[in-house]
N, C-alpha and C positions, 0 to 999 in steps of 0.2 A: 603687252603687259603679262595676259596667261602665259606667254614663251615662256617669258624672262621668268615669272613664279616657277612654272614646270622644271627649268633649267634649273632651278638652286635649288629645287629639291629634290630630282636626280643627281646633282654635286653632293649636295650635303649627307645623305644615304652611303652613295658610294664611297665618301672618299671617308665615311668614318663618322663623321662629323655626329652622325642621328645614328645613336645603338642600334642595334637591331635585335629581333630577340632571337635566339637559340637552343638546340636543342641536342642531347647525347644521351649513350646506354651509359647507365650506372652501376649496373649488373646483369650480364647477358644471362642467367638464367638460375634460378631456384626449386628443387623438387614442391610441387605445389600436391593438389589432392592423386591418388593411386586409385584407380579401378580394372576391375579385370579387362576393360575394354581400350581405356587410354590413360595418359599419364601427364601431366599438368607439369608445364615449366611458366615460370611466372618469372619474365622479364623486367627488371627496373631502368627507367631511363629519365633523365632530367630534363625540366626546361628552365628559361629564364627570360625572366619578359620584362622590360625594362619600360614599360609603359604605365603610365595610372592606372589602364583599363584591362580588361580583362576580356582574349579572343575565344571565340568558338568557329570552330569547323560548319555544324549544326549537319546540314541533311546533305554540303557540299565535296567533301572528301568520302573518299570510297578508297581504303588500300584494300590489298591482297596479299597475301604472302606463302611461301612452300618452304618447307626444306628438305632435298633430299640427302642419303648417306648411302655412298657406294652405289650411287643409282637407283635406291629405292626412295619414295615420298614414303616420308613416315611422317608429315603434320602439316596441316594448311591452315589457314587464321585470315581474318578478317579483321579490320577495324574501321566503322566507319562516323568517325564524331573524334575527335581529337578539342580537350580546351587547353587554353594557354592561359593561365590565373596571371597576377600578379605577383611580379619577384621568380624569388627561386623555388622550387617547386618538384615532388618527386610524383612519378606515377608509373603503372602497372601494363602489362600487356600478356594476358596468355597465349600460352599456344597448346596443344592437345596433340600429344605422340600417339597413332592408333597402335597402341600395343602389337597388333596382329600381323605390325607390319615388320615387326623386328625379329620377326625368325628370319624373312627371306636376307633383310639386311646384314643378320649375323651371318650366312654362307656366304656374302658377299664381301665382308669383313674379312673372314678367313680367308677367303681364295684372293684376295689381294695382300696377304701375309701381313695380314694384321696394319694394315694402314685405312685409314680415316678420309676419303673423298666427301669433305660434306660441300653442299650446292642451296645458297639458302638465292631466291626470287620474289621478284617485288615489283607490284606495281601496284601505283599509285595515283586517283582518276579525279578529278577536282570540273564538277560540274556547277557551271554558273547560268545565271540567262542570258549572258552574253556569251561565252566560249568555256568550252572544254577543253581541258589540257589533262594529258596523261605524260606520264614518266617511268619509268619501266629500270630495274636496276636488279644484275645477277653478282652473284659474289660466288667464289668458290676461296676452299683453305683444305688445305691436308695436314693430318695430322700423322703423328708415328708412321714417319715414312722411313724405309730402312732400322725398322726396329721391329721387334714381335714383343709387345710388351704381355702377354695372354702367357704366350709360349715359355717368355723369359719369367713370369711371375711364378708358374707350374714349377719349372725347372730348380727356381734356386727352394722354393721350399721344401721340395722334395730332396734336395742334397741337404735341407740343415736337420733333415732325419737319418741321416743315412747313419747306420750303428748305434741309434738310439733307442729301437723297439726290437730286434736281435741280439741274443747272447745264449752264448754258449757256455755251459753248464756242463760237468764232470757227474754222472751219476751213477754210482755203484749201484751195482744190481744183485743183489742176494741171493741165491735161488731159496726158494723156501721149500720148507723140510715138513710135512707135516706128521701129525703121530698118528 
């Protein structure tokens, strides 16, 4: 009899039958607070929990997170406590750019002719009293690749001046006489 229960609700999950809840970015990122040390992106992402009740994580999820650019980490993050309310539902996640670390990324920004290698990493540790499972996930995305959009933004404003702060002028010159 537990099979046969077990059995149809492994069916009914899988094939659809039982919602499941869900979750996505809503907005990958927001200028949040500025200090001379780091720089606040404030991430929005949705859930949706299709259940009467309302989940917590509590003391059992542990993620991590980095992102590098052009090889350098310029932010690492933590989160560990994730709730899922009821319904649909928006929430926050910062991250903290250490300022100090985007001079070295800026040379490496140029010496790749202006293209964008970012490398964001993730792992994710779900400790129970009965087993632990971890999950681990890298992404990579290039941006302005075969473009110099720095080089090309210099370049055209400086042509939409060209003969507009230069002119030439005729000016008679008198000698003067004095008495």
């Amino acid at each position: 009899m537990i099979l046969v229960l077990a059995g149809s609700g492994y069916l009914a999950v899988t094939s659809g039958a039982v919602p499941k809840p869900s979750a996505g970015v809503q907005d990958f990122g927001d200028w949040g607070s500025v200090t001379p040390h780091q720089t606040e992106v404030v991430t929005t992402f949705w859930t949706t929990n299709p259940y009467p009740i309302e989940f917590t994580t509590g003391n059992t999820l542990h993620a991590r997170y980095s992102l590098s650019l052009n090889g350098v980490t310029v932010a690492t993050g933590t989160r560990n406590r994730v709730d899922l309310p009821r319904g649909n539902t928006t929430q926050t996640q910062s991250t903290y750019i250490q300022n100090d670390r985007l001079k070295d990324w800026w040379v490496n920004f140029i010496e790749a002719n202006e293209t964008i290698h970012a490398t964001a990493h993730g792992n994710v540790r779900i400790a129970t009293p009965v087993k632990n499972w971890s999950y681990h996930v890298s992404k990579t995305h290039t941006q302005f690749a075969d473009r110099a959009p720095i080089l090309d933004s210099l370049s055209h404003a400086a042509a939409k001046t060209e003969g507009k702060y230069v002119r030439t002028r005729r000016v008679d010159v008198v000698p003067f006489i004095g008495t």
